[in-house]
N, C-alpha and C positions, 0 to 999 in steps of 0.2 A: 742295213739293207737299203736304207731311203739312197745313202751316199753313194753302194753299190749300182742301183738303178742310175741313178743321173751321170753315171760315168760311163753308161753304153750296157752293162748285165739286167737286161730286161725282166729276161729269168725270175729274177729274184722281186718282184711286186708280187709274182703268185706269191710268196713266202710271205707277206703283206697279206695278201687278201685270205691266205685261210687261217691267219693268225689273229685277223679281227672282224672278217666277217658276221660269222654266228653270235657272236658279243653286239654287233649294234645291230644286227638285224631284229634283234628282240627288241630293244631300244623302238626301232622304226615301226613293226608291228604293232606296237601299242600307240605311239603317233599317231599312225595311220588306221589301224582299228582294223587293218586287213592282212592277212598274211601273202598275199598277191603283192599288194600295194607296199607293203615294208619290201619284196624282192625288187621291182621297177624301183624304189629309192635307193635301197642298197647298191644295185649294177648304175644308175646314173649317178651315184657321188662317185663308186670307184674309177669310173671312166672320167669322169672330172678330175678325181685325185690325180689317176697317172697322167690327165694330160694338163696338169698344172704343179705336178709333183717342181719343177724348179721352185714356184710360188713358195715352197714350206722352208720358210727361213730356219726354222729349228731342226732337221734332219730326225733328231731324239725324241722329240716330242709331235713326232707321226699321228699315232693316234689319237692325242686333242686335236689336232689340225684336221684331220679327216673327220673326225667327230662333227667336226663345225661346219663340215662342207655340208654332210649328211644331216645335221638337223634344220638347216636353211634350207634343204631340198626336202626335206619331209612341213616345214612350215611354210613351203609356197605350195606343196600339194595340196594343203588343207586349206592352204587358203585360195586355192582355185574349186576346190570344192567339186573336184570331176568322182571320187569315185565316194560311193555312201558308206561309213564307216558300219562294219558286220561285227559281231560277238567273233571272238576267236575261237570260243568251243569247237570242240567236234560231237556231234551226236555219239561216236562210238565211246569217247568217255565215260558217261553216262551207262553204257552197256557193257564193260569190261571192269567199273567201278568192285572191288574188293566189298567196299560196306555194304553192299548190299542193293538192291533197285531205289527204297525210299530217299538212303541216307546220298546216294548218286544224284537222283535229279535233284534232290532238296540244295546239294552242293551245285550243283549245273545252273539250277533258279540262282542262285545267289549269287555266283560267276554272272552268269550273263546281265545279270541286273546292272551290278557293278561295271560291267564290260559299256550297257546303252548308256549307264549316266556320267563315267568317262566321257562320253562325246559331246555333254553338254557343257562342260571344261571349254574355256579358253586355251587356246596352243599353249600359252605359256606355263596357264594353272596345271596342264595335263602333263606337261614336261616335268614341270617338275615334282607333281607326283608320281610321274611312271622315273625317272632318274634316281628318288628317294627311294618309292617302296619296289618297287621292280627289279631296277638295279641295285638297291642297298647303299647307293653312295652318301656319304655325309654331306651337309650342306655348304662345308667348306670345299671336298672336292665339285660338287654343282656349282658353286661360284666360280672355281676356277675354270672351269668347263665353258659356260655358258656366259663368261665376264660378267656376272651380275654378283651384286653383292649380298653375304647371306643374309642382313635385314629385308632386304627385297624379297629372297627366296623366303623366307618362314611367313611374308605378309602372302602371295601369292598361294602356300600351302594352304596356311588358313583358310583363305578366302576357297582354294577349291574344296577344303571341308563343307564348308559351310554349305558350297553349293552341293556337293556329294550326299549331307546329309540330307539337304533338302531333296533333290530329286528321287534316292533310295526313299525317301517315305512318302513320297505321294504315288510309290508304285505298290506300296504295301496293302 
């Protein structure tokens, strides 16, 4: 499809964009801690992708490449620090919840907690525990991802444990 595009069928980047949109958009919304904020990063990498779509030397490997545009535009957001990272709850959750109203908010408390002390992660620590446990990737596909090596990756885990556990119990 990448090849298709660069050769004049424009058409076909939609075929791109709803083949990986909904996959990093979740990626971005935990980034970003906003589900607004993950869309504005999602529509400015893809508008970067197609107007740099020459730049991807690998045609095949589209989605690392765009992968890398959209986490560089989700790491200069945070690091510009314009929009305040929100719990992604919905209230309605909580109200439609099957276990019951206790077993709901008791789940919703424990979401959101997790959701405020996410924020107090480093970009990096938080990538790569929203990439491991979010997305399920292995640490050998997050290395290849993000060029880092998985030694690097499991020190960075660690270290966002450590701060996760700390922050979860000083709210307990």
């Amino acid at each position: 499809m990448v090849r298709a595009v660069l050769a004049g069928d424009v058409e076909q980047f939609a075929v791109l964009v709803r083949r990986y949109r909904d996959r990093y958009a979740r990626y971005a919304a935990h980034m970003l801690g906003s589900a607004d904020a993950a869309e504005d990063a999602i529509q400015d990498a893809l508008i970067r992708a197609f107007d740099q779509l020459k730049q991807c030397r690998e045609p095949d490997r589209f989605a690392g490449w765009f992968f890398l545009i959209l986490r560089n535009r989700c790491f200069a957001e945070r690091r510009r620090g314009l929009r305040e990272p929100r719990p992604l709850e919905d209230a309605q959750q909580v109200a439609t919840s099957s276990d019951g109203p206790d077993g709901a908010v008791e789940r919703f408390e424990r979401r959101s907690a997790l959701a405020r002390a996410l924020h107090v992660l480093t970009p990096e620590q938080r990538e790569v525990f929203v990439l491991k446990h979010v997305e399920g990737l292995a640490y050998e596909e997050i290395a290849q991802r993000t060029g880092t090596t998985v030694a690097s990756l499991k020190m960075r885990m660690h270290r966002a444990y450590d701060r996760l556990r700390d922050e979860l119990e000083e709210h307990r």
